[in-house]
C-alpha positions as a LaTeX table, in Angstrom:
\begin{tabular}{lrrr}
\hline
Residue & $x$ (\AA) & $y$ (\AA) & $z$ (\AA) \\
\hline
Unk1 & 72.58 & $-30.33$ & $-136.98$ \\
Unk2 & 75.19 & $-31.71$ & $-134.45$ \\
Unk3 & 77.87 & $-33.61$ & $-135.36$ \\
Unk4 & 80.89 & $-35.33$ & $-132.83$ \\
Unk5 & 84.55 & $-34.53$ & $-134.68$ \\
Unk6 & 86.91 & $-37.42$ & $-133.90$ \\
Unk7 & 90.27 & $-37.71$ & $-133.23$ \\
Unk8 & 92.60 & $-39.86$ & $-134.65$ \\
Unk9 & 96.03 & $-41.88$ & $-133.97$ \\
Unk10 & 98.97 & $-42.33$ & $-136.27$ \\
Unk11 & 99.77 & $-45.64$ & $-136.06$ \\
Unk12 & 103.51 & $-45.36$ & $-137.26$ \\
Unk13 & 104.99 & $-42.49$ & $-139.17$ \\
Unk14 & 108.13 & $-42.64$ & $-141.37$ \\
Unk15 & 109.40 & $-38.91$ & $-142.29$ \\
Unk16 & 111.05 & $-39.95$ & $-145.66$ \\
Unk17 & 112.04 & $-36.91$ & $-147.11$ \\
Unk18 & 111.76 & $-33.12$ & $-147.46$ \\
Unk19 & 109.75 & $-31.50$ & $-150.23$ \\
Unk20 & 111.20 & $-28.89$ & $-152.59$ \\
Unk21 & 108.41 & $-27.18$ & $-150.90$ \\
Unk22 & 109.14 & $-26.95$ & $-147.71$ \\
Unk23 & 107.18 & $-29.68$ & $-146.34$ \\
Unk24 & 107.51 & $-33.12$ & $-146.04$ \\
Unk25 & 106.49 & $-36.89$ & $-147.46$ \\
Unk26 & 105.40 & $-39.26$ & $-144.96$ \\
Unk27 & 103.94 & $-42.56$ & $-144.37$ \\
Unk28 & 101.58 & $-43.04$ & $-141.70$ \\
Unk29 & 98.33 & $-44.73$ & $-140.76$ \\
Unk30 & 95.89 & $-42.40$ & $-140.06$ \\
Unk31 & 93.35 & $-44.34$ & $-137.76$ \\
Unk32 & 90.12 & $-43.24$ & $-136.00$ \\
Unk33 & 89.43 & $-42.92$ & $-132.43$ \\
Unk34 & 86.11 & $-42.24$ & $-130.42$ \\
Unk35 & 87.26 & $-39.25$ & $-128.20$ \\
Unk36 & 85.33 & $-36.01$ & $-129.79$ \\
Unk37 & 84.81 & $-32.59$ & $-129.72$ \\
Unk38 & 80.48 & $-31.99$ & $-130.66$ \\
Unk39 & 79.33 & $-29.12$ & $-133.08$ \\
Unk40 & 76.35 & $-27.82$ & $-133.70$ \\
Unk41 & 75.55 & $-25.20$ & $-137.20$ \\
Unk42 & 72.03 & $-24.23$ & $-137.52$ \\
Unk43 & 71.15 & $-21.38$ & $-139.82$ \\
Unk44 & 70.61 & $-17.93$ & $-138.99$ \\
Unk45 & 68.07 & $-15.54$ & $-140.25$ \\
Unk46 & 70.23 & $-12.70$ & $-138.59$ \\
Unk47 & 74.27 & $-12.62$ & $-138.95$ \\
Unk48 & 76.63 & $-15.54$ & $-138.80$ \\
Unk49 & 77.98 & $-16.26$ & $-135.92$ \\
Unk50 & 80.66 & $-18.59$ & $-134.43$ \\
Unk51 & 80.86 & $-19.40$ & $-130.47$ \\
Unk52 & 83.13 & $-21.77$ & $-128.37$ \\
Unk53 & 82.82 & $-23.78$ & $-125.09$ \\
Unk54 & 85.09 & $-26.30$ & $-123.36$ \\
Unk55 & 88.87 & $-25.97$ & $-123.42$ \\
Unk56 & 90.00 & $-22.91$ & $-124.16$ \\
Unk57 & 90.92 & $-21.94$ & $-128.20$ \\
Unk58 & 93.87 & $-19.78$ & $-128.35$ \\
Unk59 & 92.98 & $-16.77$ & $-131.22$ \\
Unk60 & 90.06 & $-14.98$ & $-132.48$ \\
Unk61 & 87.16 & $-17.32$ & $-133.68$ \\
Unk62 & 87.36 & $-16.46$ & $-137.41$ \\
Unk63 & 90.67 & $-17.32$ & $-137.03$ \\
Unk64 & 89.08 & $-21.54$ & $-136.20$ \\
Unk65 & 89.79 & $-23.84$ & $-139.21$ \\
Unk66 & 85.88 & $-24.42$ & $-138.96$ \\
Unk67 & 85.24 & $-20.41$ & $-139.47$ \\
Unk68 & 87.89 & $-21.06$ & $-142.94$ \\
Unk69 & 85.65 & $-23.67$ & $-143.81$ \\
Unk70 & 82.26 & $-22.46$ & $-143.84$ \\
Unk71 & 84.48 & $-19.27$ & $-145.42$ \\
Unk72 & 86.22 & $-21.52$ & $-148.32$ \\
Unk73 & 82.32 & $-23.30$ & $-149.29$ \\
Unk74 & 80.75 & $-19.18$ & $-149.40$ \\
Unk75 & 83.43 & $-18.79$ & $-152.14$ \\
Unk76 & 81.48 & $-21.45$ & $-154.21$ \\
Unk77 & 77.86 & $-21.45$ & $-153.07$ \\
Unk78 & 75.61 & $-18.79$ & $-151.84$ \\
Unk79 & 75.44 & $-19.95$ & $-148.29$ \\
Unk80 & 73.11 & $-18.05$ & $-145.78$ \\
Unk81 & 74.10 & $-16.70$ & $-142.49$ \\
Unk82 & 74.66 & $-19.19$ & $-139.68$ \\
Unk83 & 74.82 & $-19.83$ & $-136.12$ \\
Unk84 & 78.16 & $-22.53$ & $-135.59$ \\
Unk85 & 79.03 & $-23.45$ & $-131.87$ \\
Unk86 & 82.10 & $-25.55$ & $-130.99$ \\
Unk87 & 82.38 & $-27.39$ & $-128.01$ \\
Unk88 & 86.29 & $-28.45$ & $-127.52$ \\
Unk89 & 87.49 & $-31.51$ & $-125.68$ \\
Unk90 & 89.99 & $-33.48$ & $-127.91$ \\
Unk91 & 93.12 & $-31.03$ & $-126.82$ \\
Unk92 & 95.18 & $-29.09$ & $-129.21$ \\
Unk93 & 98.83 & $-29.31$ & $-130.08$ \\
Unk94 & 98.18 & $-32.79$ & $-128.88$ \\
Unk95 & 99.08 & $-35.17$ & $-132.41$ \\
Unk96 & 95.39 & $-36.04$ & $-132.45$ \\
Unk97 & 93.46 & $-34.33$ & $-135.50$ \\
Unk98 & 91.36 & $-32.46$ & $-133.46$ \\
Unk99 & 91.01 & $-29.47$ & $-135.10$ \\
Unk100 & 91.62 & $-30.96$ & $-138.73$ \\
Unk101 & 88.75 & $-33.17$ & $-137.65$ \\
Unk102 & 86.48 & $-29.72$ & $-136.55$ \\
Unk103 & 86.77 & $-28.47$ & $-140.38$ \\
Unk104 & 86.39 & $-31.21$ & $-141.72$ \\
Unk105 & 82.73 & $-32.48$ & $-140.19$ \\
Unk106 & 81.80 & $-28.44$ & $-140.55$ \\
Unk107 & 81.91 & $-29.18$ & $-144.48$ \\
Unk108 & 80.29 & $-32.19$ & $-144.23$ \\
Unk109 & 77.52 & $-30.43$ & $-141.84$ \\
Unk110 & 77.05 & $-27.83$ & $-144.44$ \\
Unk111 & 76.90 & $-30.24$ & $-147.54$ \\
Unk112 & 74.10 & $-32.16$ & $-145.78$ \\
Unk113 & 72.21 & $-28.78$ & $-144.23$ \\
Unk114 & 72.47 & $-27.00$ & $-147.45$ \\
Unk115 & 72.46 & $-29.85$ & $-150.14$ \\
Unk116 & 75.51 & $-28.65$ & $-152.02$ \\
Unk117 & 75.73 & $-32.17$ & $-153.76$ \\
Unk118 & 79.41 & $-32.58$ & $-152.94$ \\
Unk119 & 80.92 & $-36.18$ & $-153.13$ \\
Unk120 & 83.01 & $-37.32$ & $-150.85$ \\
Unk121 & 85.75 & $-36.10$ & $-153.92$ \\
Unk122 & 84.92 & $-32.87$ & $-153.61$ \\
Unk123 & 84.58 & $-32.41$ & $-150.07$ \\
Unk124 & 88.22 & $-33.78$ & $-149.09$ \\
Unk125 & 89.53 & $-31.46$ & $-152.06$ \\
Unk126 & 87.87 & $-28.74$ & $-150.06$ \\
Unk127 & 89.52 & $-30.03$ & $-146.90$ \\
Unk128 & 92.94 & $-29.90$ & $-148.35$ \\
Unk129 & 93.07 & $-26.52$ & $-148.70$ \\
Unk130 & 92.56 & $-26.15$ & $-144.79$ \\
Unk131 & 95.42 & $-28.62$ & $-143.44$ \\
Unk132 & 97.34 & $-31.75$ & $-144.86$ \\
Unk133 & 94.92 & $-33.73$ & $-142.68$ \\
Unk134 & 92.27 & $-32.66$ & $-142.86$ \\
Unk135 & 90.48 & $-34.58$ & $-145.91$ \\
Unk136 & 91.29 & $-37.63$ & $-143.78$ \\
Unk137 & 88.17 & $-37.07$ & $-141.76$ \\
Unk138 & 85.63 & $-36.86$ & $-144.77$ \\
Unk139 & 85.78 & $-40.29$ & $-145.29$ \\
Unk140 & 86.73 & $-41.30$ & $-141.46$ \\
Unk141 & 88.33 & $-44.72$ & $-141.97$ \\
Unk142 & 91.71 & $-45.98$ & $-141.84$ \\
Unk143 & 94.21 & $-45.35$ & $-144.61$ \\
Unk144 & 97.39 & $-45.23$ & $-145.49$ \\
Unk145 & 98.53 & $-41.66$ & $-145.74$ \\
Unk146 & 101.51 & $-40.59$ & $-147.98$ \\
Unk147 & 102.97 & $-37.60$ & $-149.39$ \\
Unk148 & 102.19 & $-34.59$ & $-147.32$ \\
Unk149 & 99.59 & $-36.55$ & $-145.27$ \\
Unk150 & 96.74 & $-35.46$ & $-147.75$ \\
Unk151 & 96.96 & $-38.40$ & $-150.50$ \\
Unk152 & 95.36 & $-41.56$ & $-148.96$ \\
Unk153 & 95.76 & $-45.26$ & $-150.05$ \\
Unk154 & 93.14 & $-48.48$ & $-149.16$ \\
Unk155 & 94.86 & $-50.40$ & $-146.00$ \\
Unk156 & 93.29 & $-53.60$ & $-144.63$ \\
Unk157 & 93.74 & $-52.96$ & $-141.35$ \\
Unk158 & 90.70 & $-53.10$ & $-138.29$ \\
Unk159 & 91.57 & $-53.28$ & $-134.90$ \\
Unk160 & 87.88 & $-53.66$ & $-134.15$ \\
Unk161 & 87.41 & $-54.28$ & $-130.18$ \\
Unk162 & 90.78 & $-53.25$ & $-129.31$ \\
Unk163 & 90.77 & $-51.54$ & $-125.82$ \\
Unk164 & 93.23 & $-47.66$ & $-126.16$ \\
Unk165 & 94.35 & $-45.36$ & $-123.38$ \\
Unk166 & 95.39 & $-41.86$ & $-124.94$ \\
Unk167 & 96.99 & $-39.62$ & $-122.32$ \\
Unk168 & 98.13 & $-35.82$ & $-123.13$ \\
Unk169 & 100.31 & $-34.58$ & $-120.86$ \\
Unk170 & 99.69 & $-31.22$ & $-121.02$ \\
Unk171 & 102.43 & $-30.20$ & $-123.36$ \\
Unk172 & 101.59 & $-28.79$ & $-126.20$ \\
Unk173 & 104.40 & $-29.56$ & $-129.08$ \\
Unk174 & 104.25 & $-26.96$ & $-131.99$ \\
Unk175 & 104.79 & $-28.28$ & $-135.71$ \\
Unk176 & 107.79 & $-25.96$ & $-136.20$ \\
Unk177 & 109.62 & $-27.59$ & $-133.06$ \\
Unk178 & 108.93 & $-31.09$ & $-133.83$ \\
Unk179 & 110.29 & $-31.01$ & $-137.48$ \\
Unk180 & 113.17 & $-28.96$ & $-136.60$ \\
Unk181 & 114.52 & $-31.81$ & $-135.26$ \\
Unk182 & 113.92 & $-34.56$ & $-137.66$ \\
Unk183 & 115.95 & $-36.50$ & $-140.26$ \\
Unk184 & 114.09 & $-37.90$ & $-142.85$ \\
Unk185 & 115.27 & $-40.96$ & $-144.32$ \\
Unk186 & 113.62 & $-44.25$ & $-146.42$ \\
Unk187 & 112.75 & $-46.92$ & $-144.42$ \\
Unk188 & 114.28 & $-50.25$ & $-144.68$ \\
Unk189 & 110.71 & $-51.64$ & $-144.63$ \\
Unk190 & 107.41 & $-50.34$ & $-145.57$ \\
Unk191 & 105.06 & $-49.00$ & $-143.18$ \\
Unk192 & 102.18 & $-51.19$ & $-145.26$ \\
Unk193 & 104.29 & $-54.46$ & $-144.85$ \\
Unk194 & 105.21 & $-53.60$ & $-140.91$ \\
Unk195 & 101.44 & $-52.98$ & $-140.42$ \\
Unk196 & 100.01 & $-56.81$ & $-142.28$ \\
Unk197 & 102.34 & $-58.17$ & $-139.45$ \\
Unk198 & 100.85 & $-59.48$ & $-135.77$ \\
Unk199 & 100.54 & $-56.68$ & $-133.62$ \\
Unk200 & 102.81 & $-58.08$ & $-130.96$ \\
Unk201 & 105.98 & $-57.26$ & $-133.35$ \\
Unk202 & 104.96 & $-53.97$ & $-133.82$ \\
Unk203 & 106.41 & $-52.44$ & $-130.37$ \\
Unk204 & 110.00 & $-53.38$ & $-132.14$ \\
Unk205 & 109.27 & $-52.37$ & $-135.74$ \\
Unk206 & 106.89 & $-49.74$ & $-136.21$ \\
Unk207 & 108.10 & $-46.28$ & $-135.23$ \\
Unk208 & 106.95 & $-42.81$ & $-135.07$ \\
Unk209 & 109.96 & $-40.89$ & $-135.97$ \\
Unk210 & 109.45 & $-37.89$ & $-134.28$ \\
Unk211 & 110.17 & $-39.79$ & $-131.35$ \\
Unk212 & 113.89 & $-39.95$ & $-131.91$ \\
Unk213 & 114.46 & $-35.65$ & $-131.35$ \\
Unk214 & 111.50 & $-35.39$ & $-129.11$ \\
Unk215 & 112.20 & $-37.76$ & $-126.75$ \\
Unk216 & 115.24 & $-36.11$ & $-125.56$ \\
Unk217 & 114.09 & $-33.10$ & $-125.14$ \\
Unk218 & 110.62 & $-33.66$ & $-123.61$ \\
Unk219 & 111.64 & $-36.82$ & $-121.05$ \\
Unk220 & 108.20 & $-37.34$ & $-119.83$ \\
Unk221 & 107.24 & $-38.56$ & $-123.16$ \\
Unk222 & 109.55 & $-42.06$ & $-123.16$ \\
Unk223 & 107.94 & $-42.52$ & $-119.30$ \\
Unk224 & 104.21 & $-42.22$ & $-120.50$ \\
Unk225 & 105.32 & $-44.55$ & $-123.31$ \\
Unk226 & 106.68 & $-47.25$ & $-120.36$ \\
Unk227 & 104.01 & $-46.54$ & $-118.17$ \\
Unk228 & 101.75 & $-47.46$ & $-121.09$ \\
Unk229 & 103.66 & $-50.76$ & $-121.34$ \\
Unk230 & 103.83 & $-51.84$ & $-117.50$ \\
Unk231 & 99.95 & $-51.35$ & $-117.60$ \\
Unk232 & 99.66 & $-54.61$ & $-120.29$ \\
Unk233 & 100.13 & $-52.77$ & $-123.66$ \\
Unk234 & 100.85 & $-54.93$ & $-126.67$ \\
Unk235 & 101.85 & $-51.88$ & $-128.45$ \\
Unk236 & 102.45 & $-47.67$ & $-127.26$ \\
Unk237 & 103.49 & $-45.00$ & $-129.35$ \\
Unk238 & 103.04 & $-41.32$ & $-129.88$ \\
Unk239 & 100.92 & $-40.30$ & $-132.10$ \\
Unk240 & 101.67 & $-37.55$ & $-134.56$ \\
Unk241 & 104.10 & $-34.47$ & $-133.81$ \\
Unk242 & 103.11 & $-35.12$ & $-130.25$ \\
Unk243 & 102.71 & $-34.94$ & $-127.49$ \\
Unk244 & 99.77 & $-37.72$ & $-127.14$ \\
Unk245 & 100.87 & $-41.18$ & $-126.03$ \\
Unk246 & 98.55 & $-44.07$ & $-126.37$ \\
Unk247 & 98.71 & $-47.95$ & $-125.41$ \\
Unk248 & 96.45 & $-50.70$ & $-127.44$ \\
Unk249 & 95.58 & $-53.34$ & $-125.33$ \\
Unk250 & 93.63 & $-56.55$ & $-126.12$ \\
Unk251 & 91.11 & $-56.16$ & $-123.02$ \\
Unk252 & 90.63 & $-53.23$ & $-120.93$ \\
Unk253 & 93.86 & $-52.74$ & $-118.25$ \\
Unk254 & 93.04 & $-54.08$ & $-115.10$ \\
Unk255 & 95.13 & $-51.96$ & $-113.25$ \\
Unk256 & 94.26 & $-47.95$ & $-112.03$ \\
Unk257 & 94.79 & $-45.36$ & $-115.05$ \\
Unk258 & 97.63 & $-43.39$ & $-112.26$ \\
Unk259 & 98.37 & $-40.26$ & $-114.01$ \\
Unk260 & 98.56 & $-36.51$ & $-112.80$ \\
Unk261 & 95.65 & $-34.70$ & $-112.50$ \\
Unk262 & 96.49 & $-31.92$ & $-114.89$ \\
Unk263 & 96.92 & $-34.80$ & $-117.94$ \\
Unk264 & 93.98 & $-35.39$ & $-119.93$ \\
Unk265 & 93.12 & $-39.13$ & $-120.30$ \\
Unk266 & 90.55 & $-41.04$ & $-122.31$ \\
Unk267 & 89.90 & $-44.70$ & $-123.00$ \\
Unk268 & 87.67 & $-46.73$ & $-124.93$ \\
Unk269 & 87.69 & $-49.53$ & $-127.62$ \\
Unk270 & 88.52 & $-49.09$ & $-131.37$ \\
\hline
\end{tabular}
């Protein structure tokens, strides 16, 4: 069976204050987006196996959150041996999912090729024990994602239509840098309530907070961010830790997509 993992964009993210255990609660809307990595898991007669194409995946392969997942389901069920190939184009490091998004369509791939009978319950409680975001991709729509990322609320939100440019400028921003220079705080409004407004107000009110520290520090992000803006966006932001900027525009921007060669750019429509 092949399946495309998605990425997704954080549309707003308030850091609101460090756990006791080390992590920390957030608010942000986790939202879906068409640019995807494919995998294919067939079984095997022989020994499992596990190969990779496209960009290049730092570590060993059973090191790949998909490798931990088919790993985490043979804890429960009796699976056989199979052959998993992962074909990577969504870029890492990048605030986009990508790899969250991997582990999470590998469980859903095996829950369909093996008919394990897992709900959609049981198959993001699975995915949280892989990453905070992961269990966000089981279900695939948008939500409204609290505590550590992993607890999800109902949000009546669809940008259906809406044209998005997502550049990554190369730069890959680790999880350990971009918190080390946050400062969590409560909001004065609610991402929920920000979000029910017209999205022409949102370039003023809804933030992603990492961009306060990482700004500063990585320049080229607040120029992709204006770039995104002279080319017609209604609204530009980075999504998650970084370093990913994207623009939503109402139709498709007229003028050239004029960024270095080394970036990686996609566009389409929500």
């Amino acid at each position: 069976m092949i399946q495309f993992p998605n990425a997704k964009i954080n549309l707003g993210l308030q850091l609101v204050e460090k756990r006791p255990d080390g992590f920390h609660n957030l608010v942000s809307c986790f939202y879906p987006v068409n640019w995807t990595d494919a995998l294919e898991i067939l079984p095997n007669q022989e020994e499992a196996s596990f190969t990779l194409s496209g960009l290049a995946v730092p570590d060993e392969p059973t090191s790949n959150l998909c490798w931990k997942a088919y790993e985490l389901l043979r804890k429960d069920f009796e699976l056989p041996a199979i052959q998993m190939h992962l074909h990577k184009v969504i870029p890492m490091g990048a605030g986009l999912g990508g790899g969250s998004a991997d582990a999470a369509f590998t469980l859903k791939i095996l829950n369909t090729v093996f008919d394990l009978k897992l709900s959609a319950d049981d198959l993001e409680n699975y995915a949280r024990q892989l990453g905070s975001d992961c269990a966000f991709f089981v279900r695939n729509k948008p939500v409204l994602a609290v505590e550590k990322g992993d607890v999800f609320e109902p949000l009546a939100l669809d940008l259906t239509g809406w044209h998005i440019v997502l550049v990554y400028p190369n730069l890959a921003i680790s999880t350990a840098v971009a918190y080390a220079g946050v400062s969590p705080r409560f909001p004065e409004k609610s991402l929920k309530t920000l979000l029910a407004q017209d999205i022409s107000s949102w370039k003023n009110e809804v933030v992603n907070d990492f961009e306060e520290s990482l700004f500063p520090k990585y320049p080229v992000l607040a120029q992709l961010k204006q770039q995104l803006y002279d080319l017609g966006a209604v609204y530009a932001s980075m999504s998650g830790s970084g370093s990913t900027m994207y623009g939503l525009f109402k139709t498709a921007p007229a003028a050239p997509l004029l960024f270095p060669q080394e970036y990686s750019v996609w566009q389409g429509v929500l």
